[in-house]
C-alpha positions as CSV (number, residue, x, y, z in Angstrom):
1,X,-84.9,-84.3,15.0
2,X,-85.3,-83.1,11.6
3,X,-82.3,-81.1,9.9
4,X,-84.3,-78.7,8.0
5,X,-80.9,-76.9,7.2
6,X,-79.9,-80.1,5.2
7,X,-84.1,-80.1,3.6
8,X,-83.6,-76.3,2.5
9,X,-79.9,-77.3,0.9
10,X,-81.7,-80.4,-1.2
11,X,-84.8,-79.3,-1.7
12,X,-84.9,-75.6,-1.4
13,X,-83.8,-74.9,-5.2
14,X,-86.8,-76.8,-6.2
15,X,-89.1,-75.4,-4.3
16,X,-88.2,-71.9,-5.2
17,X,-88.2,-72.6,-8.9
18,X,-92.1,-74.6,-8.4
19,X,-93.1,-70.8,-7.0
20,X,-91.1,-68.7,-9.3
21,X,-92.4,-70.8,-12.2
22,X,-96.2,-70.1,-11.8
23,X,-95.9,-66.5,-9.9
24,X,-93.3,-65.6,-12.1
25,X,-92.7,-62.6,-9.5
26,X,-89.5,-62.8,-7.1
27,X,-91.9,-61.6,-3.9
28,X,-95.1,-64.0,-4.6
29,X,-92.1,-66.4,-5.0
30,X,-90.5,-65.3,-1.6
31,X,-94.0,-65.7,0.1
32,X,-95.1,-69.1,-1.4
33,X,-91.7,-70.4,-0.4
34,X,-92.0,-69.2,3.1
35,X,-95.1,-70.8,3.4
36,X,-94.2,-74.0,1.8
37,X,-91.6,-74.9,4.1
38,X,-93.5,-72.9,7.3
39,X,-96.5,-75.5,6.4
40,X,-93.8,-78.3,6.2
41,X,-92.7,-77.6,9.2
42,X,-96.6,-77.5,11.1
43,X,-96.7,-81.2,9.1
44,X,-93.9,-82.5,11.1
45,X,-94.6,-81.7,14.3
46,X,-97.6,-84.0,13.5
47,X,-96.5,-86.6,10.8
48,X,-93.6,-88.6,9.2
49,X,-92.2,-87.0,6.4
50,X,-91.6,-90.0,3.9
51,X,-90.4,-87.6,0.9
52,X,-90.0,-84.4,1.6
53,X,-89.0,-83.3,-1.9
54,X,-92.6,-83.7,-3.2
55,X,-94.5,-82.8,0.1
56,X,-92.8,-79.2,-0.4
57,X,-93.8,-79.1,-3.8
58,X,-97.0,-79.9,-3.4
59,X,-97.5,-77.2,-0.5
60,X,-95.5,-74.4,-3.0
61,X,-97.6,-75.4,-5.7
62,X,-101.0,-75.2,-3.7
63,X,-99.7,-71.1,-1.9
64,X,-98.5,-70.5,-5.9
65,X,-101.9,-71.8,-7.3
66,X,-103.3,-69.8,-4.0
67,X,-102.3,-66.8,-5.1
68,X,-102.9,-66.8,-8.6
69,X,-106.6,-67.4,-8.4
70,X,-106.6,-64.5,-6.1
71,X,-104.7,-61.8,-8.4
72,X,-107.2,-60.3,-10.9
73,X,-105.5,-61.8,-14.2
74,X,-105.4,-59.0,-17.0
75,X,-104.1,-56.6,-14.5
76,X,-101.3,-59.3,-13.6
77,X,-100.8,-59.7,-17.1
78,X,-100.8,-55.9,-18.1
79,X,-98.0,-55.3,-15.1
80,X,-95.9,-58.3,-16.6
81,X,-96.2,-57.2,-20.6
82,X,-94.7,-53.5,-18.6
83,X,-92.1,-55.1,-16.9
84,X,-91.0,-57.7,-19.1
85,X,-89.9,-61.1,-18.7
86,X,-86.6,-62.6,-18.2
87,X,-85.5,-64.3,-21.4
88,X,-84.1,-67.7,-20.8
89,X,-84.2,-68.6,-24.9
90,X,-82.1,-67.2,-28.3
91,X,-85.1,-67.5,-30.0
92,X,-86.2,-64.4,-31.6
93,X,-88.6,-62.0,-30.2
94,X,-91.6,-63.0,-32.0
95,X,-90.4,-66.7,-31.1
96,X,-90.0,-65.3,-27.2
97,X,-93.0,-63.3,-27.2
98,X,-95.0,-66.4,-28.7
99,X,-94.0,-68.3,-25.9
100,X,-94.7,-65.7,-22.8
101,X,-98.3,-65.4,-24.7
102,X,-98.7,-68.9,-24.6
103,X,-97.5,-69.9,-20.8
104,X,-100.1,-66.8,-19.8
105,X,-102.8,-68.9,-22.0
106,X,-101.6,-72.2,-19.9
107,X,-101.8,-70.3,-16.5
108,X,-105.3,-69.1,-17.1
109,X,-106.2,-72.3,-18.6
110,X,-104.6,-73.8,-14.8
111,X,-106.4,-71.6,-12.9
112,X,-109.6,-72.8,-13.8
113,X,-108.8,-76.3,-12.9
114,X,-109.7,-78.0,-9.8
115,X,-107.5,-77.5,-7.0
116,X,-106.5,-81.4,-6.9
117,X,-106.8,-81.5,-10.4
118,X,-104.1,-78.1,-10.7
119,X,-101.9,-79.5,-8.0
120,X,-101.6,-82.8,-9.9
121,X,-100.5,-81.6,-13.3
122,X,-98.3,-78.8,-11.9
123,X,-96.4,-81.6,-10.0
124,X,-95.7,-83.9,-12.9
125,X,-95.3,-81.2,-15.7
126,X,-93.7,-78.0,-14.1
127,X,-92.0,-79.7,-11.2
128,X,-91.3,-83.5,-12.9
129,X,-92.5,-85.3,-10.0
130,X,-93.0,-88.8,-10.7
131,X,-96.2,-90.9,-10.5
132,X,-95.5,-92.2,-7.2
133,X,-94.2,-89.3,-5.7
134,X,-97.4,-87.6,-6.8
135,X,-99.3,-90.9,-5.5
136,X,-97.6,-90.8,-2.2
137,X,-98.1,-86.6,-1.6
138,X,-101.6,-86.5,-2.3
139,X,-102.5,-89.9,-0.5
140,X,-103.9,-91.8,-3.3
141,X,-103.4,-94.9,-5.9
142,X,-100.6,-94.6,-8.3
143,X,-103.1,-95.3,-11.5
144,X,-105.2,-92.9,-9.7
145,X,-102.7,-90.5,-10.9
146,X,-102.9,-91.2,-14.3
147,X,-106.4,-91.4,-14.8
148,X,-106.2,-87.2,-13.2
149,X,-103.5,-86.0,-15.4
150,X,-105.3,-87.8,-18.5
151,X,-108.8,-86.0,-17.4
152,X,-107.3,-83.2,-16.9
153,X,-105.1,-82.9,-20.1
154,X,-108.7,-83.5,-21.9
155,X,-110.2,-80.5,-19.5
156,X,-107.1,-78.4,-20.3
157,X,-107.2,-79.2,-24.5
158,X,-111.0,-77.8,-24.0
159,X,-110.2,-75.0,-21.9
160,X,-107.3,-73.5,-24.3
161,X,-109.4,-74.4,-27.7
């Protein structure tokens, strides 16, 4: 019997801050957590969880990605610009605007990734899984990993110049 009590005290911080990270909403956040662990959950009932640490990020990522592609972008970014974002930095506003201007320009420039392609950068750059976590989640050859994440780093350089 799975304790998912004990999952959502380890792994639940994580998850919440993959969502939060790409939505950057707290309800889109709420929702792609939800389903995360709701779809982890519907995985166990047919599977062995081996790590369930990168199996939730890899779902969260996938609702957050999910959801992004469906929002119509310059409204989303219009309605964050109104609403500000939280600053997490001292740097000056310039510095802090800079930087929301550029994570919109990386979110766009994710969007228009492939989904295995998306899922696979997200999970080594935003959430810091390793190579063999990422290898083990989506079911293929550690190198395999690298090989995606240099492709798409080329795709991504293109996309954003």
């Amino acid at each position: 019997m799975i304790n998912w009590q004990n999952i959502i005290e380890q792994h639940g911080r994580t998850v919440w801050q993959a969502a939060y990270r790409l939505v950057n909403n707290h309800d889109d956040a709420s929702d792609c957590y939800q389903e995360a662990f709701v779809n982890a959950l519907d995985i166990s009932k047919t599977q062995e969880i081996g790590n369930f640490r990168a199996l939730l990020v890899k779902l969260v990522t996938a609702r957050a990605l999910d959801r992004l592609r469906r929002k119509k972008t310059h409204n989303n970014i219009i309605e964050k610009l109104k609403n500000g974002t939280p600053d997490r930095s001292k740097d000056s506003p310039s510095a802090n605007l800079e930087n929301f201007e550029l994570s919109q320009l990386m979110l766009e420039a994710i969007k228009k990734l492939k989904k295995k392609e998306a899922h696979i950068f997200c999970m080594r750059y935003l959430d810091d899984l390793s190579y063999s976590e990422i290898a083990e989640t989506m079911n293929i050859k550690q190198s395999m990993v690298g090989v995606i994440l240099h492709r798409t780093r080329s795709r991504l350089k293109k996309i954003l110049d």
